[in-house]
DRENDRENFI-802216 format. One line per 4 residues: number of its first residue (from 0); their letters; for each residue x, y, z of C-alpha. Coordinates in nm, 4 decimals, decimal comma. Layout:
% residues N
NUM) a) X/Y/Z  ...;
//
This chain:
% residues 380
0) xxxx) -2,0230/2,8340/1,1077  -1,7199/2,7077/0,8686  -1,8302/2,5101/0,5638  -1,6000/2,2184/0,5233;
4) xxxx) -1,5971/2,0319/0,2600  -1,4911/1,6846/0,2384  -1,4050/1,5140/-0,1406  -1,4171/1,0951/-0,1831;
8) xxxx) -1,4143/0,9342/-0,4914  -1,3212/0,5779/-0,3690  -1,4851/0,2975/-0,1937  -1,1043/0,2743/-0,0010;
12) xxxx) -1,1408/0,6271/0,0519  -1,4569/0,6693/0,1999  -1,3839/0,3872/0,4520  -1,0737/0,5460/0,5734;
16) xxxx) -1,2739/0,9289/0,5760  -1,6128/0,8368/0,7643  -1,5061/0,9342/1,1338  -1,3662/1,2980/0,9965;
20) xxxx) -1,6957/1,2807/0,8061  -1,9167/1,1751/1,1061  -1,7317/1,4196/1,3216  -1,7631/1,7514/1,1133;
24) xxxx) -2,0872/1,6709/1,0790  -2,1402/1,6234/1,4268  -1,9315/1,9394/1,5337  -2,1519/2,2415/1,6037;
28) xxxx) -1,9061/2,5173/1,4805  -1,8490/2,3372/1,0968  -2,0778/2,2729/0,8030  -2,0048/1,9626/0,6348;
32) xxxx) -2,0401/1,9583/0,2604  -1,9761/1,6183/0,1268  -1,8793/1,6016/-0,2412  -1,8739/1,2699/-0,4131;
36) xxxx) -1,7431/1,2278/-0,7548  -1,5089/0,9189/-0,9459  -1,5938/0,5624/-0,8927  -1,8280/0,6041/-0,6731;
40) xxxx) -2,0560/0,7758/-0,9381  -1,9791/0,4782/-1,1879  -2,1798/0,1951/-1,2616  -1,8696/0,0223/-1,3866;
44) xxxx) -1,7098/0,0211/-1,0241  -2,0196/-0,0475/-0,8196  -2,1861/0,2867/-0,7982  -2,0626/0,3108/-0,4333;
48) xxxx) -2,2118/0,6353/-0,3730  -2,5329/0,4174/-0,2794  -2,3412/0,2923/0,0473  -2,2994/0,6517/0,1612;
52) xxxx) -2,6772/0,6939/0,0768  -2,7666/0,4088/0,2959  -2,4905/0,5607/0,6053  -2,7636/0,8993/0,5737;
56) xxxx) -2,4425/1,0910/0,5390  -2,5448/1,4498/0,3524  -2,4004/1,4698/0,0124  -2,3809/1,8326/-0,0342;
60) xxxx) -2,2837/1,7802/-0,4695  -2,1863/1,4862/-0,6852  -1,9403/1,6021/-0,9970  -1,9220/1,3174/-1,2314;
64) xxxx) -1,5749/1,2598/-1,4266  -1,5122/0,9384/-1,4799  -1,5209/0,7849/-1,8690  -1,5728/0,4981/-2,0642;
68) xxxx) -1,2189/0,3480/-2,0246  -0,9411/0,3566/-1,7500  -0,6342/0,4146/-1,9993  -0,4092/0,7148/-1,9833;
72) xxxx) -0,5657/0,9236/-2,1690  -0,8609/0,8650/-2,0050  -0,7386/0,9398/-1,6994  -0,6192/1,2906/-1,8158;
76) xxxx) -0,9474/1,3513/-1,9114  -1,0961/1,2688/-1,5823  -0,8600/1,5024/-1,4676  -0,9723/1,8055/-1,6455;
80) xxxx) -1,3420/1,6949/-1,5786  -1,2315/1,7169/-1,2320  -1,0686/2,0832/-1,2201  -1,3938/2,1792/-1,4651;
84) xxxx) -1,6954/2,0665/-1,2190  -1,5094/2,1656/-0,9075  -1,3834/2,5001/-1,0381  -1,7894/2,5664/-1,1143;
88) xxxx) -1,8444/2,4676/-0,7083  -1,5780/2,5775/-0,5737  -1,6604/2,9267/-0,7566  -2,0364/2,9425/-0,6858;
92) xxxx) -2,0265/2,7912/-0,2518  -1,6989/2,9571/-0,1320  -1,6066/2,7006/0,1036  -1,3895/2,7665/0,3900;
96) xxxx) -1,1831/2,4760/0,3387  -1,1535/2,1400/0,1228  -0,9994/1,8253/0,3022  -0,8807/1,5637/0,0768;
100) xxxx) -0,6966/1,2621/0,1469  -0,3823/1,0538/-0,0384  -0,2912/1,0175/-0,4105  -0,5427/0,9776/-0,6286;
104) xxxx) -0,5358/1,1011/-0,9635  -0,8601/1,3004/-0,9870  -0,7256/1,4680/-0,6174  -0,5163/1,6694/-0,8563;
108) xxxx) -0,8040/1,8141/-1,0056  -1,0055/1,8824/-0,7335  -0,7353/2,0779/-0,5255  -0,5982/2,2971/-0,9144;
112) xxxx) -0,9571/2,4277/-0,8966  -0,9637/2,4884/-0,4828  -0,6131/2,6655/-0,5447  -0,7138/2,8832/-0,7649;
116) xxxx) -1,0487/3,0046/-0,5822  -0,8109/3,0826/-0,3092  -0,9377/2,8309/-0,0812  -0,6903/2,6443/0,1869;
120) xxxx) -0,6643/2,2990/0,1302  -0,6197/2,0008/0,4031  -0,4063/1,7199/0,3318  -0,4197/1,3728/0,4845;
124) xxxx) -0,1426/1,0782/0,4343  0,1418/1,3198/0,2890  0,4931/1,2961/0,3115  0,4174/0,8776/0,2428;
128) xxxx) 0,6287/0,7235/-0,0614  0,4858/0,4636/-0,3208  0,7912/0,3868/-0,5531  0,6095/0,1629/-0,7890;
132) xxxx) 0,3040/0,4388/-0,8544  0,2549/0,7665/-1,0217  0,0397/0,8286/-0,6690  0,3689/0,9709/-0,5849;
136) xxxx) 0,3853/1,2573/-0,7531  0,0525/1,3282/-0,7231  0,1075/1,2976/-0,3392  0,3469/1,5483/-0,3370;
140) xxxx) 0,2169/1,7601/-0,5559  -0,0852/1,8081/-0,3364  0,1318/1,8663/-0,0843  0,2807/2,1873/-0,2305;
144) xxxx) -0,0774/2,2677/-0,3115  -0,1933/2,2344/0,0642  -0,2361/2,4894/0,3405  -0,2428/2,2193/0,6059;
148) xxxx) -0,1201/1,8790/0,6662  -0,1927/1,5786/0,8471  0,0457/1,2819/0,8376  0,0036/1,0072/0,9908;
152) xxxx) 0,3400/0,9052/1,1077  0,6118/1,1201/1,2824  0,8264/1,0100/0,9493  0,6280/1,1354/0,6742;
156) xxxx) 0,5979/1,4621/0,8963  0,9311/1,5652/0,8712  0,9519/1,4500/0,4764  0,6245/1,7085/0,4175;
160) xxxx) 0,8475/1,9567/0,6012  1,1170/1,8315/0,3697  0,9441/1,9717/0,1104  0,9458/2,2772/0,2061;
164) xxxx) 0,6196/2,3209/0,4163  0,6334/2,5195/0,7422  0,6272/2,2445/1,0782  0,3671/2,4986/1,2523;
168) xxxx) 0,1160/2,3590/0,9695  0,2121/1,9903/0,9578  0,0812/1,7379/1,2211  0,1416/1,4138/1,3232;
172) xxxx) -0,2142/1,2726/1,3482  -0,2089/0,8866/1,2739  -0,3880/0,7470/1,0588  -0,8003/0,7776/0,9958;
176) xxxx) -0,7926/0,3664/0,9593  -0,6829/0,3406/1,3111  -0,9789/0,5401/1,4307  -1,1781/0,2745/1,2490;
180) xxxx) -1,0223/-0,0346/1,3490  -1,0748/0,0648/1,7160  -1,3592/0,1913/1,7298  -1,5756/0,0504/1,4531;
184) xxxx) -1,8493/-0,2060/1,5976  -1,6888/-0,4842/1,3339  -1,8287/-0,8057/1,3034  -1,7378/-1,1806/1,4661;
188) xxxx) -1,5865/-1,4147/1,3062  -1,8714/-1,6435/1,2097  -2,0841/-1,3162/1,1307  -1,8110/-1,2307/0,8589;
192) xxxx) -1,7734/-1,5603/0,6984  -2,1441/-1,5737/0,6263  -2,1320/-1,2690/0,4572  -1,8483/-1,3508/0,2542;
196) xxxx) -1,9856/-1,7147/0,2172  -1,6637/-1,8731/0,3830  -1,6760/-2,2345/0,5334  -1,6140/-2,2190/0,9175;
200) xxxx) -1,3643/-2,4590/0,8429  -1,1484/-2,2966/0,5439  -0,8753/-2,0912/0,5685  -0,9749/-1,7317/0,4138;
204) xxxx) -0,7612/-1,4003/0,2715  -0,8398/-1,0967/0,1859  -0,6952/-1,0130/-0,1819  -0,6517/-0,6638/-0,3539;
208) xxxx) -0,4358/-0,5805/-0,6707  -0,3687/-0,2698/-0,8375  -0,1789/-0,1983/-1,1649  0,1954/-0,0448/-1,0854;
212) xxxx) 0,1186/0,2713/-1,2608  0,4559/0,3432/-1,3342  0,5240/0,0212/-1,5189  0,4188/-0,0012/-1,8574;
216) xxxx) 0,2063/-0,2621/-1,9852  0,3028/-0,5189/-1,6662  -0,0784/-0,6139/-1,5520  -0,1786/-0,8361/-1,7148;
220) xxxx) 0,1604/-1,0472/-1,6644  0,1519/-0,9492/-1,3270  -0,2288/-1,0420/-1,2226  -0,1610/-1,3595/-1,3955;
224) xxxx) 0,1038/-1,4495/-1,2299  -0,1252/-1,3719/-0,8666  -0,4001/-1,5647/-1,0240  -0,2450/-1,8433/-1,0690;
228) xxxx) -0,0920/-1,8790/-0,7177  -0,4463/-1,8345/-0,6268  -0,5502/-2,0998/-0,8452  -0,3340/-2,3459/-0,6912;
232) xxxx) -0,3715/-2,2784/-0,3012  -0,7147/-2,4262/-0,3617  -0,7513/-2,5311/0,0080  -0,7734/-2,0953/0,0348;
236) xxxx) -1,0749/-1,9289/-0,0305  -0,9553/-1,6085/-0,1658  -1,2244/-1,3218/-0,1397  -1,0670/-1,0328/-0,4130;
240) xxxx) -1,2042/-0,7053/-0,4319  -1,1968/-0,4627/-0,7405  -0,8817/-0,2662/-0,8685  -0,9272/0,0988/-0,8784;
244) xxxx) -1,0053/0,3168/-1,1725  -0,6366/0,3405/-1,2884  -0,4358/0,2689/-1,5793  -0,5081/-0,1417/-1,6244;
248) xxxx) -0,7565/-0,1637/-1,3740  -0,9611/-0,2789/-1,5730  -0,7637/-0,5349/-1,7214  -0,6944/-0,6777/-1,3720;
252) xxxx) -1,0283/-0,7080/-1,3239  -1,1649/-0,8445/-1,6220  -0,8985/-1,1142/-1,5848  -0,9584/-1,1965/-1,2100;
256) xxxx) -1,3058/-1,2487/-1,3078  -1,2682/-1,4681/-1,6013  -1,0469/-1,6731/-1,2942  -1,2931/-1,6277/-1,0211;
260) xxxx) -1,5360/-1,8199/-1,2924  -1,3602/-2,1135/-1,3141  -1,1997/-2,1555/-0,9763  -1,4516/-2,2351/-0,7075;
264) xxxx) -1,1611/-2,0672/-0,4568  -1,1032/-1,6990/-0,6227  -1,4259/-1,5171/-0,5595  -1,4007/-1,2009/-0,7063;
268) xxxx) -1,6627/-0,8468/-0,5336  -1,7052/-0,5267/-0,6046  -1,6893/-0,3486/-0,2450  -1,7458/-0,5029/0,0930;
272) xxxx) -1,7916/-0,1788/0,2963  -1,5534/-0,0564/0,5491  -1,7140/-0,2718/0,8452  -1,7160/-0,5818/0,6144;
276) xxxx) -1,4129/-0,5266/0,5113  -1,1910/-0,4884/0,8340  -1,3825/-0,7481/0,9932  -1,2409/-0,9872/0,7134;
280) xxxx) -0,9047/-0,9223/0,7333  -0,8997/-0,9468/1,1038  -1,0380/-1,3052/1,0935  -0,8083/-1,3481/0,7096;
284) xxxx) -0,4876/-1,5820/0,7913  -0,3744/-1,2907/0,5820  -0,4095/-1,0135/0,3548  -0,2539/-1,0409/-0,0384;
288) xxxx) -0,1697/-0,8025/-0,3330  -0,0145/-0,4737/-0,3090  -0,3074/-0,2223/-0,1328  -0,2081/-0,0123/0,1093;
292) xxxx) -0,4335/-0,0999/0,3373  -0,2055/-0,4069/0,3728  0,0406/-0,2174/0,5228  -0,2135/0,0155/0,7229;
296) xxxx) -0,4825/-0,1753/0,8354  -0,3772/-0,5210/0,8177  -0,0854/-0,4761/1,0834  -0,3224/-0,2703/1,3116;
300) xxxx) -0,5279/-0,6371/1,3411  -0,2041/-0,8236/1,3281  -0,3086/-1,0206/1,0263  0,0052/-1,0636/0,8015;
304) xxxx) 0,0234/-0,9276/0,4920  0,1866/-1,0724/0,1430  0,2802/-0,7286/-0,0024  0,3227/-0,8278/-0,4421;
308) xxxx) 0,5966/-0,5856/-0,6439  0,7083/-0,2354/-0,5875  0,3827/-0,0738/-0,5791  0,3688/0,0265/-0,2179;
312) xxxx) 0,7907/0,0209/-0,1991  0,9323/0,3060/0,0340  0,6172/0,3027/0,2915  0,7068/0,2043/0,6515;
316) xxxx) 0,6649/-0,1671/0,6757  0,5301/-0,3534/0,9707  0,7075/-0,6950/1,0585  0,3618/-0,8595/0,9861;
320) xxxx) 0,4309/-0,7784/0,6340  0,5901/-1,0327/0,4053  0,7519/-0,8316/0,0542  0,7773/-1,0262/-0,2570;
324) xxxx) 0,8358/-1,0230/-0,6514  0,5416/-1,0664/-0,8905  0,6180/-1,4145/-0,9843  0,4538/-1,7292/-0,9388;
328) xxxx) 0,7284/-1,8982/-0,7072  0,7906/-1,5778/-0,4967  0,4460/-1,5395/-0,4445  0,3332/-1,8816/-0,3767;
332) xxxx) 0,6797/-1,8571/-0,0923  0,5405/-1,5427/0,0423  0,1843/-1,7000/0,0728  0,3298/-2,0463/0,3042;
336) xxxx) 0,5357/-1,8030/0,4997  0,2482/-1,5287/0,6086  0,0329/-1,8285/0,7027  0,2314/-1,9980/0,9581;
340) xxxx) 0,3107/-1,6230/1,0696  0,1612/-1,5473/1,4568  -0,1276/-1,2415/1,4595  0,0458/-0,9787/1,6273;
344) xxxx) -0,0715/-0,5928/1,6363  0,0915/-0,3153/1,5505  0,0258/0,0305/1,6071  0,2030/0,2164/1,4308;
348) xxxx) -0,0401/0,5203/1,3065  -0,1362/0,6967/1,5762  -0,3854/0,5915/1,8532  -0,7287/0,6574/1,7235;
352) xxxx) -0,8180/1,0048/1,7454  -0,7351/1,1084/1,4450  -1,0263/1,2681/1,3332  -1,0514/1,4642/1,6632;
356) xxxx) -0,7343/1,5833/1,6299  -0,7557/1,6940/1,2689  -1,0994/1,9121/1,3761  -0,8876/2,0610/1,6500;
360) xxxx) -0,6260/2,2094/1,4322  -0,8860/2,2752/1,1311  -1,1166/2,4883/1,3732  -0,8057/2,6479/1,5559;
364) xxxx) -0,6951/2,7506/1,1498  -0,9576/2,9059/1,0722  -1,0496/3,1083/1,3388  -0,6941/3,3024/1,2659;
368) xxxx) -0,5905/3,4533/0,9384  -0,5045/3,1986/0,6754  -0,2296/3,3288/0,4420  -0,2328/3,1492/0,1193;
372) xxxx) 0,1716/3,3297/0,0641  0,3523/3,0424/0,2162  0,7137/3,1150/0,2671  0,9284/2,7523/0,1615;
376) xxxx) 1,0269/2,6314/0,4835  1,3764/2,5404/0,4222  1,5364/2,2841/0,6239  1,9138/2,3634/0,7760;
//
């Protein structure tokens, strides 16, 4: 039996991993090992490891690196905490493989330390470009790190081989989210808005804003600017969930809240679960900020999206997805445009067996030899 282990440090990320999760733990030739570590460990961000507690998912280790703050520095620190606490794992269970997904900062960490205990790495959503966020270069970075790849678009498969990584390696898989959006149980419409505590008779979106990591000092301008667009569609209820633990996350949230105080319309939460969560946007007239699950999810359930600022610029947009600047006026255009927009699905990322097909190739991989001496695959 293969021990596989599978890292989350998100709320976002753990949604989009639970069927891989479910299904390596369901497969009777892998081991799952489920390490938890970042936000979900912090009481500042929820503690969202309790959620996984209450799926009975197996956590196999939880590394905590998260500090006090969310600056820079901080963040570098995290890092290092991260290569530290998974080197000591990584050197002690001798797992067969680590899967990771996307761009996240302490990702970095946790695939420096699987590197160097020779262990093959799995990638999921490389090859993807985010213009406006330093996600980027972690994305590729991890990448170059990885043994195998799973992309969720036909496009960011040939970019991965781009870089230099052999096709026979890289697959076009869709996209996790998919899986979910078809196949979890998610709830009705009236089901949803009393959990959220919507009026059947009020429009409703779904609202998530991160700091553009590669701008300096633009947050607080730019959340601002969102809140008070919010502020003034008060016949909206706008249900906002928490920035991640980057650089000025916490100043958008701090600020949100001080808004979500005073403005009977802006409610402001700390994590609705994945099931609460896609059942909202697919009843939302439409999805706001600059997440990527506004360009993932959101067109899978045909709910339009208002995509704020450069954050998520160079990722394949659906035509359910409305791009504007991070002003007042551009947003407040965007906003009267995506909800007179028609609901129209898009499937775009695959058609929801992902996690199936990432097993496939995972169990296939191992049973062969795995050669950590990867040629550069270069592209004539």
């Amino acid at each position: 039996m293969k021990n596989i282990v599978i890292v989350t440090a998100t709320r976002a990320e753990y949604g989009i991993l639970t069927p891989l999760i479910r299904a390596v733990e369901q497969d009777a030739e892998l081991n799952l090992k489920l390490i938890v570590t970042g936000a979900h460990l912090s009481e500042r961000y929820g503690k969202t490891v309790i959620h996984i507690e209450e799926d009975d998912i197996p956590i196999a280790h939880k590394i905590n690196i998260l500090g006090d703050e969310s600056n820079s520095y901080d963040i570098s620190v995290s890092i290092a905490k991260a290569i530290e606490g998974f080197a000591k794992y990584f050197n002690q269970e001798k797992p067969d493989m680590v899967v990771i997904l996307g761009d996240r900062t302490e990702m970095l960490g946790v695939a420096i330390a699987a590197m160097n205990e020779l262990i093959p790495i799995a990638h999921i959503h490389g090859g993807e470009v985010t213009l406006g966020a330093v996600d980027d270069c972690i994305r590729h970075s991890l990448t170059k790190m990885s043994y195998l790849h799973f992309a969720s678009t036909d496009v960011y498969r040939n970019r991965i081989i781009q870089l230099g990584e052999n096709p026979d390696r890289v697959y076009n898989v869709g996209a996790l989210s998919t899986e979910n959006i078809l196949n979890a149980p998610l709830l009705k419409e009236q089901q949803i808005r009393y959990v959220m505590g919507i009026d059947e008779s009020k429009e409703y979106a779904i609202v998530t804003f991160h700091p553009v990591t590669l701008e300096k000092d633009t947050a607080k301008h730019q959340v601002l600017e969102l809140c008070k667009a919010m502020k003034d569609n008060i016949d909206i209820q706008f249900i906002v969930t928490m920035a991640n633990a980057d650089e000025g996350g916490d100043v958008i949230n701090n600020i949100i809240k001080e808004y979500s105080e005073k403005c009977p319309n802006i409610s402001l939460v700390e994590n609705l679960g994945m099931v609460n969560y896609l059942s909202g946007v697919k009843y939302a007239k439409f999805v706001l900020g600059n997440s990527s699950s506004g360009l993932i999810e959101a067109p899978v359930l045909g709910t339009p999206t208002v995509n704020i600022g450069d954050r998520q610029a160079g990722r394949l947009m659906a035509e359910t997805v409305i791009n504007c600047e991070t002003t007042y006026d551009d947003i407040m255009d965007a906003m009267s445009k995506a909800r007179v927009m028609q609901h129209v699905p898009t499937l775009m990322y695959g058609d929801g067996k992902t996690s199936y097909k990432i097993i496939e190739v995972i169990k296939k991989t191992l049973t062969s030899d795995v050669n950590l001496k990867k040629k550069f695959y270069d592209v004539v």
